[in-house]
N, C-alpha and C positions, 0 to 999 in steps of 0.2 A: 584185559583192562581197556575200559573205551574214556577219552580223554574229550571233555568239550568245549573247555573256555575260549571264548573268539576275540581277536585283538586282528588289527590290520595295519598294514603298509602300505608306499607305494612307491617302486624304484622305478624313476627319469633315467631311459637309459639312455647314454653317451653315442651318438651312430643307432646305422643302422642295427635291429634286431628283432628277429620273428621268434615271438614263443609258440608257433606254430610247427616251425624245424625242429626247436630244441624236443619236442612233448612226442613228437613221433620221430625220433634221431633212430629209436628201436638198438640198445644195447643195456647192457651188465643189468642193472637194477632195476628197467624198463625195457622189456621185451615188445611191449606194445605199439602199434603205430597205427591205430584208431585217436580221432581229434575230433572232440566235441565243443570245444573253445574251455575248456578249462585245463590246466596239467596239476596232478594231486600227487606232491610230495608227502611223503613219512617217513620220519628218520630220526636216529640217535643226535642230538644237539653237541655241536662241537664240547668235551667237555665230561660228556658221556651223563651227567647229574639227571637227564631226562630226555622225553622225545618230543618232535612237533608233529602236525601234519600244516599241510597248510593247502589253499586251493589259490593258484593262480592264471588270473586272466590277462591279458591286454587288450589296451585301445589305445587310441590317438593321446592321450593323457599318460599312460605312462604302463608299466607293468603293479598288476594290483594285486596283493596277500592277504588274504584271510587268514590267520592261524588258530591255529587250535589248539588247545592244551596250557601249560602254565609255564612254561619256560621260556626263559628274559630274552624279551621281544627284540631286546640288539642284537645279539649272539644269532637270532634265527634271523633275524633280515641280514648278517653276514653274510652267513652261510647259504641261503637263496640267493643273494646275490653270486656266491662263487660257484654252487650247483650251476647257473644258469651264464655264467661267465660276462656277469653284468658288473662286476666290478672294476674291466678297466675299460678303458676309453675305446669303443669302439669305429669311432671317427681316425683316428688314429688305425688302427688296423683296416678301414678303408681306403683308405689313402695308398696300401699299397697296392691296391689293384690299377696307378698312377705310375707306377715304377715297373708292375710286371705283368704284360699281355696276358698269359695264361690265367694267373688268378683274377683278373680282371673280368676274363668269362667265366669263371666260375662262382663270381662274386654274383651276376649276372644269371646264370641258374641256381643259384640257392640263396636267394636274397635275405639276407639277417640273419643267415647261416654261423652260431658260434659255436663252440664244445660243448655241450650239457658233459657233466662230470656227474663221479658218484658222488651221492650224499659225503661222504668223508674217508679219507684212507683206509679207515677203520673197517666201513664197510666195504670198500674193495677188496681189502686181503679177506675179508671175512667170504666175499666172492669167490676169489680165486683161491681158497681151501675150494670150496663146497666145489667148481665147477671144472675144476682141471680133470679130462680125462672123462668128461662125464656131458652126456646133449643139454645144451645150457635149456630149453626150458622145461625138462625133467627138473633139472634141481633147481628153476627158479619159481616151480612149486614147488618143493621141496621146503626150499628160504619162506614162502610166503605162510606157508603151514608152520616153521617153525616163527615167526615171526606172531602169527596170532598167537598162539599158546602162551609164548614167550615176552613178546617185547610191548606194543600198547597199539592198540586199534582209533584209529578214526572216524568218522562221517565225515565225507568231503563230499560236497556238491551231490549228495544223493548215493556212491558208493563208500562199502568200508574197505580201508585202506591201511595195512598194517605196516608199523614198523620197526625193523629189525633189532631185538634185544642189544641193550645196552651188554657193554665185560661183564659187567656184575652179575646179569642176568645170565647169560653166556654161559657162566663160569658154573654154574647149578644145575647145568642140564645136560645129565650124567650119559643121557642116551637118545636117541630118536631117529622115530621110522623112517627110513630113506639114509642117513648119513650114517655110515660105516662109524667101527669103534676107533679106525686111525684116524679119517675125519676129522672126527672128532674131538680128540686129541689134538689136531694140526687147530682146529678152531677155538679151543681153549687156548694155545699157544697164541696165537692172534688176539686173543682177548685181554692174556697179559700185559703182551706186549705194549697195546692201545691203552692201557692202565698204566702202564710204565714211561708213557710219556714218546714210546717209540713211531708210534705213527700220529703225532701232533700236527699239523699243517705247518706250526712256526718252526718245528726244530727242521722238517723237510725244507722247506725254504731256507734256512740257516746254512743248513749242510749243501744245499744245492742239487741240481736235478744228480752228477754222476757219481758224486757221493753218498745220498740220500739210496739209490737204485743201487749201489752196494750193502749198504748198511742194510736196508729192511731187506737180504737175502737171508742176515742173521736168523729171521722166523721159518721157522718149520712149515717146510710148503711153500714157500716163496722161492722162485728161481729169479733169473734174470730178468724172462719175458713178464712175469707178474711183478719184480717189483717197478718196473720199468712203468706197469698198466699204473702201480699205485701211484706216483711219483708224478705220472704224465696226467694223467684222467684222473685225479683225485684230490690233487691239490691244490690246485689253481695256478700251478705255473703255465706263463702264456706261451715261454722262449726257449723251450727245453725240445731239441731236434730230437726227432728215433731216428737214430741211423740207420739199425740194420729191421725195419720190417719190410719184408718182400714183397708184400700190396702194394707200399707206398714207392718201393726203389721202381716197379715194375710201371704203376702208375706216373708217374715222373717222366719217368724215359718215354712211354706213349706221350704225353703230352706236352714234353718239351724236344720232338723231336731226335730223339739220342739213338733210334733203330736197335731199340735193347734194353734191360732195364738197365737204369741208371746205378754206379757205383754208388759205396757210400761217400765216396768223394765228391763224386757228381752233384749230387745231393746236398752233401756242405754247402757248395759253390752257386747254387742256385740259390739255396737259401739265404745266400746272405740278404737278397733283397727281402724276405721275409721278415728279418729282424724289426722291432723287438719279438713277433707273434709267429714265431715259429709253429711251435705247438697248435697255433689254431690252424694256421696255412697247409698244415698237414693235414689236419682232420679234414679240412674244406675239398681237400684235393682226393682223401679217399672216403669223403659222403658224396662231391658233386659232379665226379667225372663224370659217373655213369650218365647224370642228365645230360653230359654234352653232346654223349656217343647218340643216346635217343634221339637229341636235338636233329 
């Protein structure tokens, strides 16, 4: 199904921020990191009722939406804004690079540098079924393939751009090439769930990051480390620390001189200067180390 209706936005964003970082960030739902000045989102709209696509640009004027398709144009400038982590103040998350030498050079190589997230928790778990265990961009043809069949296609800026079935659609699709019959099953599970209210953005937020990283283990196929992926990358929280990933303790310790990787206490303690933007300080520190080492 190819969706065309076009309506547009345009998000002023708060601080610094390059939609040049977020379009080539290159993870989960974009593997890509080819930048031709536009980044083309498609995706199930918080809500699951429909999909958008949308093409967006920036300039000196602000971050600019086209969308596409028929679904209510507040809900989708939301959710662009949290994909693209343009919802909080990013003046404020510069500011710490005022308080902490390190991220201060890092602010410094990866200028506008924030989180790009998935489209929605939903399509994270839906993720992390398809790719545990499996070379993520085998099965992120895999998802694209099932995605056309399935969910509803775009024209953005000249490419078609598919996005990933809604539960409902999810839930009808008894079998397919490349995804195993358990798969499959774990991905109907995830469809539920998303139906049920379980991977909503408000009740994540409600429940809080170490809450929330318990609770969606309930889903079949969800451990620790992925519900931890949905929780951190998916729902727009800014202040939710990962303690235990070993890039990031390992990374730490290099660059805040600890001769070792940093505990997870270590890590606490450094972060507090982080606060409220933990979450982002993290990503920044294992997208923009490597520029310092080239530096």
């Amino acid at each position: 199904m190819q969706l065309e209706t076009r309506r547009a936005f345009t998000i002023v964003p708060e601080g610094p921020f390059s939609l040049r970082e977020a379009a080539t960030f290159g993870f989960g739902q974009r593997l890509e990191t080819t930048w031709d000045g536009v980044l083309r989102l498609a995706f199930c709209v918080d809500g699951y009722a429909g999909h958008a696509g949308v093409e967006v640009r920036q300039d000196e004027a602000g971050v600019h939406c086209a969308v596409h398709g028929d679904a209510d144009i507040d809900a989708v400038r939301r959710q662009v804004a949290r994909v693209l982590s343009l919802d909080h103040d990013g003046a404020a998350f510069a500011r710490i690079g005022d308080r902490d030498p390190v991220i201060a050079r890092l602010f410094a190589a990866a200028p506008g540098l924030r989180p790009p997230l998935f489209h929605s928790p939903y399509e994270a778990a839906a993720w992390a079924v398809l790719s545990v265990r499996r070379v993520p961009k085998q099965m992120d043809a895999v998802r694209r393939r099932l995605s056309e069949a399935h969910g509803a296609t775009f024209e953005l800026a000249g490419e078609r751009v598919a996005a990933f079935p809604t539960p409902d659609q999810l839930l009808v699709v008894d079998a397919f090439p490349g995804i195993s019959a358990d798969r499959m099953t774990r991905l109907h599970g995830v469809a539920r769930a998303a139906l049920d209210g379980w991977l909503d953005v408000s009740r994540i937020h409600k429940l809080g990051p170490e809450a929330a990283m318990e609770d969606l283990q309930r889903i079949n196929g969800i451990g620790p480390f992925y519900s931890a992926l949905i929780v951190i990358r998916a729902s727009g929280l800014a202040d939710a620390l990962p303690r235990d990933e070993a890039k990031l303790l390992a990374l730490v310790g290099e660059l805040y001189g600890l001769g070792g990787a940093a505990t997870a206490e270590q890590l606490s303690a450094i972060a507090e200067a982080w606060r409220p933007f933990r979450t982002w300080c993290a990503v920044l520190v294992r997208a923009a180390a490597s520029r310092l080492a080239a530096g």
